[in-house]
C-alpha positions as CSV (number, residue, x, y, z in Angstrom):
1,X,-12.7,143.3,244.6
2,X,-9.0,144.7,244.3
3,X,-8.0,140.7,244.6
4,X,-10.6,140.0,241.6
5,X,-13.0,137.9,244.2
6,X,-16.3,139.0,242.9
7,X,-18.2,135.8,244.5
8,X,-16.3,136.8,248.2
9,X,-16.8,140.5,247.9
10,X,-21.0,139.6,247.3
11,X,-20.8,137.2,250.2
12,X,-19.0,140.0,252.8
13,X,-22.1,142.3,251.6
14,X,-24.4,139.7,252.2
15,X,-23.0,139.4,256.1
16,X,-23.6,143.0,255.8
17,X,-26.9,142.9,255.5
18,X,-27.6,139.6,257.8
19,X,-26.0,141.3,260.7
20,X,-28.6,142.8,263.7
21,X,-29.3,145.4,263.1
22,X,-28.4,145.0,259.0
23,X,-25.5,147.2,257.9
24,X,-27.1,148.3,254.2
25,X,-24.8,149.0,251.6
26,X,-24.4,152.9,250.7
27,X,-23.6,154.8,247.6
28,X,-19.8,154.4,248.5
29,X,-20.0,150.3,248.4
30,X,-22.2,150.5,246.0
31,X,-20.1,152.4,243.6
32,X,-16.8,150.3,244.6
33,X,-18.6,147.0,244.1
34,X,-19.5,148.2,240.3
35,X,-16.3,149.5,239.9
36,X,-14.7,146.6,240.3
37,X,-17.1,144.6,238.2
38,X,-16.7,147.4,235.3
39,X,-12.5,146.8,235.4
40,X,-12.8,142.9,236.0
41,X,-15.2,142.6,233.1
42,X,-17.9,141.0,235.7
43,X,-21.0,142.4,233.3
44,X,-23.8,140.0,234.8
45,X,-22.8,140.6,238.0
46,X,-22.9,144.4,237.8
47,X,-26.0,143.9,236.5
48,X,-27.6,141.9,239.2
49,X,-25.9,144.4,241.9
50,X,-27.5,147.5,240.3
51,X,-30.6,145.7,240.8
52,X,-30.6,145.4,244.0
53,X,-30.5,149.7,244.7
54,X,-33.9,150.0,244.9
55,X,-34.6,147.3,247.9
56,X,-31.4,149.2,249.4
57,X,-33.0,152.3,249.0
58,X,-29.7,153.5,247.4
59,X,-30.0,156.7,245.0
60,X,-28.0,155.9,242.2
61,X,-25.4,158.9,242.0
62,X,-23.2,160.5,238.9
63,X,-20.9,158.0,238.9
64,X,-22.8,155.2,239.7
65,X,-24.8,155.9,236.1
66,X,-21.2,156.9,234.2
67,X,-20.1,152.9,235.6
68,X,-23.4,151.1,234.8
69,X,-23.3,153.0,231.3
70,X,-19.7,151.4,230.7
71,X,-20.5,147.8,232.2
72,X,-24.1,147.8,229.6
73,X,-21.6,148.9,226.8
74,X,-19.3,146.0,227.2
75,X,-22.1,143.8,227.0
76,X,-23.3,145.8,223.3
77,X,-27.0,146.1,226.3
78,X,-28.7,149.0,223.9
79,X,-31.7,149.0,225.1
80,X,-30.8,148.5,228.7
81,X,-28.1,151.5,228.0
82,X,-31.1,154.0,226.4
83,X,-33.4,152.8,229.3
84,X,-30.4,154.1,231.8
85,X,-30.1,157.1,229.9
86,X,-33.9,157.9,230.3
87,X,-33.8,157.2,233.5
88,X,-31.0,159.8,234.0
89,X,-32.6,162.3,232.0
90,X,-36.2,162.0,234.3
91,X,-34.1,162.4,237.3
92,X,-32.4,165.3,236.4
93,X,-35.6,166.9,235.0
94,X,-37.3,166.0,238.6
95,X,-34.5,167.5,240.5
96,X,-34.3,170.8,242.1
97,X,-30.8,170.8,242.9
98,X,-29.2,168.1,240.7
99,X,-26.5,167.6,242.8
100,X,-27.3,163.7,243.7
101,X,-26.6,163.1,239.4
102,X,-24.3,166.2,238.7
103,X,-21.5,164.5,237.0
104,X,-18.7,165.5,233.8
105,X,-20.2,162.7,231.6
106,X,-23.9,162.7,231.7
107,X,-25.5,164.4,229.1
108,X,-22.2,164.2,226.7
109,X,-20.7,161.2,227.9
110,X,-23.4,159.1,228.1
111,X,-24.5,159.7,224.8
112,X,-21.7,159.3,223.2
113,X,-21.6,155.6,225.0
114,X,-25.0,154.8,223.7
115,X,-24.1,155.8,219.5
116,X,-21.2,153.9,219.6
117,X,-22.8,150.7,220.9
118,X,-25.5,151.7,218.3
119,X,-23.1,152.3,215.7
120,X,-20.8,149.1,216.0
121,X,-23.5,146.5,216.2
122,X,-25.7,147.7,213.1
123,X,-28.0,150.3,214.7
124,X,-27.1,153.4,212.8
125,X,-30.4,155.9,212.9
126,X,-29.9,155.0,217.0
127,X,-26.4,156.1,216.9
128,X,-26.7,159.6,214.8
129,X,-29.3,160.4,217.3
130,X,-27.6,160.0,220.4
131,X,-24.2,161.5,218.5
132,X,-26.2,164.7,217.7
133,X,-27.5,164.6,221.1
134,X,-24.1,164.4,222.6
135,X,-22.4,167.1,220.0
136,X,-25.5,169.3,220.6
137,X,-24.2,169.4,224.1
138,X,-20.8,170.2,223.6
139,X,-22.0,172.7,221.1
140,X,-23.2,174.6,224.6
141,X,-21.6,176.8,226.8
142,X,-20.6,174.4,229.5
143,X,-22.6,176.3,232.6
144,X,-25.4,175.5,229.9
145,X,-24.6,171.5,229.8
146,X,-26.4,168.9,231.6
147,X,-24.1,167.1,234.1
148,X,-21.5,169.7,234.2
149,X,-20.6,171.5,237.1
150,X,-19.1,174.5,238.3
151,X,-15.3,173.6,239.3
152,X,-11.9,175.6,240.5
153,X,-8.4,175.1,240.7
154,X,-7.1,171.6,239.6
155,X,-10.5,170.3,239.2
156,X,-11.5,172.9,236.9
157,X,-8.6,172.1,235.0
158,X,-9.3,168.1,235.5
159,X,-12.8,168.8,233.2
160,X,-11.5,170.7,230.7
161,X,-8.7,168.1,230.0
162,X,-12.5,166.0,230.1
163,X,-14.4,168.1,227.7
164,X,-11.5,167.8,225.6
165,X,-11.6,164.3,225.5
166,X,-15.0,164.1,225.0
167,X,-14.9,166.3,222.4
168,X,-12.1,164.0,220.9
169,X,-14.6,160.9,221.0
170,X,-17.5,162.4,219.4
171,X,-15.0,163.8,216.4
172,X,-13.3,160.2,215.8
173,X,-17.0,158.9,215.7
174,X,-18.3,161.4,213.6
175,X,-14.8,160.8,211.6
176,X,-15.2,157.1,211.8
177,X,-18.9,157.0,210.2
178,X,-18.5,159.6,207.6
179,X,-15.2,157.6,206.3
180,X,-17.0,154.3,206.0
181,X,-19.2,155.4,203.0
182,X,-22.3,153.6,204.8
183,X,-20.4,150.2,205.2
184,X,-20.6,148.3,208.8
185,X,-18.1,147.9,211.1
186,X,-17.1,144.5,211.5
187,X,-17.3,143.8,215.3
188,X,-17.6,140.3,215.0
189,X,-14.1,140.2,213.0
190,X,-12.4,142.2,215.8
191,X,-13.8,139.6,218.3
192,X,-12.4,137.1,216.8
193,X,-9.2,138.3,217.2
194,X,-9.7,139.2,221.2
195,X,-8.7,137.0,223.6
196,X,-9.5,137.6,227.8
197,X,-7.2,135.9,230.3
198,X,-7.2,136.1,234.0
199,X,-7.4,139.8,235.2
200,X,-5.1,139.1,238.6
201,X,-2.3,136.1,239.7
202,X,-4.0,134.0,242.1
203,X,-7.3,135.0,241.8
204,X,-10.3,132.4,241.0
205,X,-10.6,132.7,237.3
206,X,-6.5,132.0,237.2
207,X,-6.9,128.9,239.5
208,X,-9.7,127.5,237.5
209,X,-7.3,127.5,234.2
210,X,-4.3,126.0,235.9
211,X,-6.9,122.5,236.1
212,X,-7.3,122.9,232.4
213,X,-5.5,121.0,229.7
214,X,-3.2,122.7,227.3
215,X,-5.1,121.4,224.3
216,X,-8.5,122.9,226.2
217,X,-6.7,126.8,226.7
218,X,-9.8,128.1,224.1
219,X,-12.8,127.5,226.5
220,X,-12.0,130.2,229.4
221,X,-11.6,132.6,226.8
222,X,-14.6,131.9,225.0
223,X,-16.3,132.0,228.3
224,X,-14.9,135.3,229.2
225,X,-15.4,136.8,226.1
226,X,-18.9,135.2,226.3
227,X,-19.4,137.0,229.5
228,X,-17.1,140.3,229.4
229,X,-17.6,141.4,225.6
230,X,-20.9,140.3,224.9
231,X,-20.3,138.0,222.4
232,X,-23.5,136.0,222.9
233,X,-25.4,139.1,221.9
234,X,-23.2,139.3,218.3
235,X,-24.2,135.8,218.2
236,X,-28.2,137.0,218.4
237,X,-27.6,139.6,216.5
238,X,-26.6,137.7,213.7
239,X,-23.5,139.2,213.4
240,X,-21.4,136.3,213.4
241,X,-22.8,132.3,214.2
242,X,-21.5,130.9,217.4
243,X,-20.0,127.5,215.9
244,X,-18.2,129.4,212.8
245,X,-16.8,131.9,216.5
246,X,-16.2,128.8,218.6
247,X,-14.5,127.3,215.9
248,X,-12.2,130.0,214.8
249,X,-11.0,131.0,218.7
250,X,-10.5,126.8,219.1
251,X,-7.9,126.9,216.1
252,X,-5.9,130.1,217.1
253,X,-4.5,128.1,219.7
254,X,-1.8,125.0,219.6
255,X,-2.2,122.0,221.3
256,X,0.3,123.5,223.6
257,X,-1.9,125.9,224.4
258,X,-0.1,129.1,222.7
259,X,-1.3,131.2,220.0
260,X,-1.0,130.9,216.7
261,X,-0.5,134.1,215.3
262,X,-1.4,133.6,211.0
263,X,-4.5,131.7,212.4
264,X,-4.9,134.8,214.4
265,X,-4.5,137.7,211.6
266,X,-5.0,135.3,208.9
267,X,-1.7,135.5,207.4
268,X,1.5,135.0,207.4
269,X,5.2,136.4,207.6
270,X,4.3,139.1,208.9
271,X,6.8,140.3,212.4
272,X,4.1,140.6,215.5
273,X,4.7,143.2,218.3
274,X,3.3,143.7,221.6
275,X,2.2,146.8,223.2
276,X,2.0,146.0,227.0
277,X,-0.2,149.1,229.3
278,X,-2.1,150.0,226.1
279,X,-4.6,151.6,228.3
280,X,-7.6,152.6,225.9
281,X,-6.0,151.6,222.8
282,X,-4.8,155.1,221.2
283,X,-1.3,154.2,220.7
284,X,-1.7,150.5,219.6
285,X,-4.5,152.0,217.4
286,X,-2.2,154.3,215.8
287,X,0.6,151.8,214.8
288,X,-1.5,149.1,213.8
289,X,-2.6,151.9,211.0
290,X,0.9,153.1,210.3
291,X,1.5,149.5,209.4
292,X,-0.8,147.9,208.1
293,X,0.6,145.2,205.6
294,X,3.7,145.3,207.3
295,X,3.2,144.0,211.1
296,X,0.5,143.2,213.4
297,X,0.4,143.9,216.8
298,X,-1.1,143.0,220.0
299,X,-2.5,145.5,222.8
300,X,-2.7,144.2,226.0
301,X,-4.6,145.8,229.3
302,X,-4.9,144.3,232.3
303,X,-8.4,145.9,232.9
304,X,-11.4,144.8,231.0
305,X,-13.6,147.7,230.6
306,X,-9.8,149.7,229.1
307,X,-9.4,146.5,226.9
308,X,-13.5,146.7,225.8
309,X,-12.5,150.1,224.7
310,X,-9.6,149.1,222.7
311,X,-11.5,146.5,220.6
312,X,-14.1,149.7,219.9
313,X,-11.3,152.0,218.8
314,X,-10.2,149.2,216.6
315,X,-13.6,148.3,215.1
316,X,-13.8,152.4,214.5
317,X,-10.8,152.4,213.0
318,X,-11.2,149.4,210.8
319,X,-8.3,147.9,211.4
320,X,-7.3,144.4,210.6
321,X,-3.6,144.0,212.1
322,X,-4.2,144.4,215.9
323,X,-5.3,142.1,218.4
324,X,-6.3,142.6,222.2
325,X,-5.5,141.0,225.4
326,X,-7.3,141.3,228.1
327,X,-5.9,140.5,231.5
328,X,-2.9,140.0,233.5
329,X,0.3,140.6,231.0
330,X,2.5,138.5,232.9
331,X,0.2,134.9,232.1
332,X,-0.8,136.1,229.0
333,X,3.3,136.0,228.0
334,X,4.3,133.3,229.9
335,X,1.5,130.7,228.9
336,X,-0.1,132.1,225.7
337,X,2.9,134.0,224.0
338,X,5.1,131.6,221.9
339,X,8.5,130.9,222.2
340,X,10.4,133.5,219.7
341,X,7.5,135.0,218.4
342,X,7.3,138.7,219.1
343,X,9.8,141.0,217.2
344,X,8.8,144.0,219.9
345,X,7.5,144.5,223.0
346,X,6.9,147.6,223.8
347,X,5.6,149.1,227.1
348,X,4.3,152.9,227.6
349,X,3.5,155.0,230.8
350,X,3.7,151.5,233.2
351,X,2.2,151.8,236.4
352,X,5.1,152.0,239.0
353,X,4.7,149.5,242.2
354,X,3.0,150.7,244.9
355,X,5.3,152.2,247.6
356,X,5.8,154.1,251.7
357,X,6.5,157.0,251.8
358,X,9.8,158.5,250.2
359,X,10.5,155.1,250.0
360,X,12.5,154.2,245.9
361,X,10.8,152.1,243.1
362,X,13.5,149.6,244.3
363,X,12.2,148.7,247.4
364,X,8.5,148.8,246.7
365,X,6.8,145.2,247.3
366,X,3.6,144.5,244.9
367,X,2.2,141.4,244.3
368,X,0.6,143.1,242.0
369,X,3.3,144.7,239.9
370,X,4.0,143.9,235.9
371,X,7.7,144.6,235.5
372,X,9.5,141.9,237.5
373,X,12.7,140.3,236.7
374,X,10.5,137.0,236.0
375,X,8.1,139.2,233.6
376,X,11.6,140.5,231.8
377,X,12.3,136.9,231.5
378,X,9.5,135.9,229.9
379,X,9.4,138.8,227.7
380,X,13.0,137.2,226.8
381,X,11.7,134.6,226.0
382,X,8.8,135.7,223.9
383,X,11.1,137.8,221.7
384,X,12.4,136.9,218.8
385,X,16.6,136.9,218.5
386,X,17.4,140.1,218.3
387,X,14.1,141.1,219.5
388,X,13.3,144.8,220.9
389,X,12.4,145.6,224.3
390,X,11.5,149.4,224.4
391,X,10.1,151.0,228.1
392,X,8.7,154.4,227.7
393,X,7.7,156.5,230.7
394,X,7.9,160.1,232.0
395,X,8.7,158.5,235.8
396,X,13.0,159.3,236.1
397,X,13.2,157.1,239.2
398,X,10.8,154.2,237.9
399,X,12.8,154.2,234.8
400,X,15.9,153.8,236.6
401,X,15.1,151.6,239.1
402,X,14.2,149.0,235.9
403,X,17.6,149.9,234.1
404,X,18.7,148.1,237.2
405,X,16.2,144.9,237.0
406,X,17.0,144.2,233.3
407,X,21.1,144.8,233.6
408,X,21.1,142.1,236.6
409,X,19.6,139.8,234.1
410,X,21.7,136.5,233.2
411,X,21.2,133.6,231.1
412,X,21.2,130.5,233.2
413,X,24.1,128.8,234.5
414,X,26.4,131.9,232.4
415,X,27.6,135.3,232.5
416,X,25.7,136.5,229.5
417,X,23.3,139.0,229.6
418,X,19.9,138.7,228.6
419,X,19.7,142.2,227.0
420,X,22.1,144.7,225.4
421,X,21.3,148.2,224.8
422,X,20.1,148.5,221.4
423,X,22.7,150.7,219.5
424,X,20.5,152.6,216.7
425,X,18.8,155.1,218.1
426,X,19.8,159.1,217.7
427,X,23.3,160.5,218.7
428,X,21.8,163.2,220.7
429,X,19.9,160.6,222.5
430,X,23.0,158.6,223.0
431,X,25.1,161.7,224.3
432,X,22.7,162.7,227.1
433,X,21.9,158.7,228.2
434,X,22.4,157.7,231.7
435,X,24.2,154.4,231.9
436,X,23.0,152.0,234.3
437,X,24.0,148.6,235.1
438,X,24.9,148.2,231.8
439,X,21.5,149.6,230.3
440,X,21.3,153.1,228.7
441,X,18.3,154.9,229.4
442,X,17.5,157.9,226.8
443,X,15.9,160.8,227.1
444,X,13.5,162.2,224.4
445,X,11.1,160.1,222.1
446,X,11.5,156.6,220.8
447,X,11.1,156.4,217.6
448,X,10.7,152.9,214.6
449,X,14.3,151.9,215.3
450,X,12.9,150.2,218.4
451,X,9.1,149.7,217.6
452,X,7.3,153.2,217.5
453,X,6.2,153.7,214.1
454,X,4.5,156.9,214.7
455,X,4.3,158.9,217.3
456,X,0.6,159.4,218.9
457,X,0.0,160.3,222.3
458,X,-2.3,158.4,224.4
459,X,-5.3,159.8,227.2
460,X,-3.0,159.1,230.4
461,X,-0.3,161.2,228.4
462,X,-2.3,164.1,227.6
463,X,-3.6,163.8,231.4
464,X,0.2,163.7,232.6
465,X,0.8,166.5,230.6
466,X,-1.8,168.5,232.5
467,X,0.8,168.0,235.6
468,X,3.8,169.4,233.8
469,X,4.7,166.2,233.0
470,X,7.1,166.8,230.3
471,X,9.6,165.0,230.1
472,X,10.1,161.5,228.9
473,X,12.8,158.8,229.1
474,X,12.9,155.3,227.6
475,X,15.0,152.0,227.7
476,X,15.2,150.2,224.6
477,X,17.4,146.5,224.5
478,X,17.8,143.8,222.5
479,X,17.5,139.6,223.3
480,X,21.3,138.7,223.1
């Protein structure tokens, strides 16, 4: 699953089982096997797997139901998602112990999945029931709360950064219907400006689009959106007509096979940024808003279900400037990012490479990792002249370590530099920077000098921030 090999990972259970004696999947394959369909936007196949518990005598567990209520979600499954929820609630009523389905998100959580599936595809009495179902519950003391558990040291503190967020959910839905004066959210318009690439290098998917024609670059998209954000069940709905959806995703891309950006936001002039990492979207949401009318941007994840909850923030919102990516970064810039298009990219809290132990950011190997030398590149190439790069990250050593990668960058066949250090940014800032290889990195807050418009933290900074995670450096250059 890590590799993105759905198809493999069913046939290696399937030896499983046709072994003598049979090796039956437990709760722990189970719940990795739908974990990896949940992140690689594999909805049908999640689906089918799930099915498949009862002849594998498997009780479904806490997270098991918190995954399966995510993977429904993406595909807008209401009725599949209320039947789950049911299901849940008749277990836990059954139960003596509870323990099997004790879990942070069940009573809360789950409910708060099911309104705002119910919400965003025109089912509004479903969705204030399950809302006041899932404020009802935080209302509660939490020993009081269904699917909460007693908990000490780190993970007590671990769910009450949770109930925090959940409580922050259920306000910007509340928020988010009350503001709208009645009118629906238009999920079929956010759609249409979503677009799902490969989720890995090398995996299946990304094979199957290098045989495709430039000029045909539209149809795995539709097919993954089709598959991974249920846009077949907009399409039933009758929230958007699938030739008017086809049509629209065929003519945001060139015959080259790049995106058209004023086909995309339907306008033009307008500078477009990237934010690379977006997570679940509260950042990109947040700048998107701050400028409205005067930029769009772009908000790319590598996983699907993060990406899934970005379009929902931005159908919540209603915003009209910001666009989502779903998938591998590194493809989406090289092959569907034009040439001097993008007037930022920005990237927050990136995911350092995996390393040994004790062993520096510089020597880590990761097929897996975003920030390469060849991803700098092509961000070079993306960006407009003068273009701003801006890294943002509470990692010291990460940071550091890709000071280095971007001040050994050269323009072919010359001694220029790809990037400069961008100059305007606060003298205190500039006073207490560490210069490496040519690259200042800063300590404090970027701020719209180099793309961030406002500042808004996002979940995995609040989470870091549990840690003591407090301090925060950033790069920010500009395409010589």
């Amino acid at each position: 699953m890590a590799a993105g090999d759905v198809d493999g990972a069913r046939r290696t259970i399937s030896e499983m089982i046709a072994q003598d004696p049979p090796a039956w999947p437990d709760q722990r394959t189970v719940n990795t096997f739908l974990r990896g369909c949940l992140k690689l936007g594999e909805v049908q196949a999640a689906c089918e797997f799930f099915g498949r518990l009862e002849e594998w005598e498997v009780a479904a567990d806490s997270a098991t139901y918190k995954i399966m209520m995510q993977v429904l979600g993406m595909g807008w499954k209401l009725k599949d998602m209320q039947a789950l929820l049911q299901d849940l609630s008749s277990r836990i009523a059954e139960s003596k112990s509870g323990d099997a389905i004790e879990g942070l998100d069940n009573e809360v959580g789950l409910n708060l999945s099911v309104a705002q599936v119910a919400y965003l595809i025109g089912k509004p009495k479903t969705g204030k029931q399950a809302l006041l179902a899932a404020e009802a519950a935080l209302a509660r003391g939490p020993h009081e709360r269904l699917g909460f558990s007693e908990a000490t040291g780190g993970a007590k503190q671990f769910d009450q950064h949770r109930r925090r967020e959940l409580a922050r959910e259920a306000d910007r839905l509340r928020s988010a219907v009350e503001s709208g004066g009645g009118a629906s959210f238009d999920l079929a318009g956010c759609l249409g400006r979503s677009f799902a690439f490969p989720a890995l290098r090398g995996s299946v998917r990304s094979s199957n689009e290098d045989n495709l024609s430039a000029s045909e670059s539209w149809k795995p998209v539709l097919d993954a959106l089709r598959g991974s954000f249920g846009v077949d069940k907009c399409f039933d709905l009758g929230l958007c007509s699938k030739e008017d959806f086809e049509a629209q995703l065929k003519r945001c891309f060139s015959p080259k096979g790049t995106l058209r950006w004023p086909r995309v936001f339907g306008g033009k002039g307008l500078p477009t940024r990237l934010e690379i990492c977006s997570g679940t979207g509260d950042w990109a949401v947040a700048q998107a808003r701050a400028e409205a009318g005067r930029a769009n941007w772009i908000a790319s994840e590598l996983r699907f279900d993060r990406a899934h909850a970005i379009l929902a923030k931005t159908v919540l919102a209603r915003v009209g400037n910001l666009a989502v990516f779903a998938g591998d970064a590194a493809l989406a810039v090289r092959c569907r990012v034009p040439p001097s298009s993008l007037a930022n990219v920005c990237i927050n809290f990136p995911e350092p490479p995996q390393t040994d132990r004790n062993a520096s950011c510089d020597e880590a190997e990761s097929q897996l990792h975003l920030l390469t030398a060849d991803f700098f590149r092509d961000a070079h190439v993306a960006l407009v002249d003068g273009g701003i790069l801006t890294i943002f990250s509470d990692n010291e050593q990460y940071m550091q370590s890709l000071a280095r990668t971007l001040g050994s960058l050269r323009e072919q066949g010359g001694p220029g530099r790809l990037f400069t250090p961008f100059g305007d940014v606060p003298d205190e800032h500039v006073m207490e920077a560490q210069e490496i290889c040519g690259v200042l990195l800063y300590q404090g807050q970027p701020g719209p000098e180099v793309g961030h418009a406002v500042a808004q933290d996002s979940y995995f900074d609040r989470l870091f921030q549990l840690g003591q995670h407090s301090e925060r450096y950033y790069i920010a250059v500009v395409k010589s």
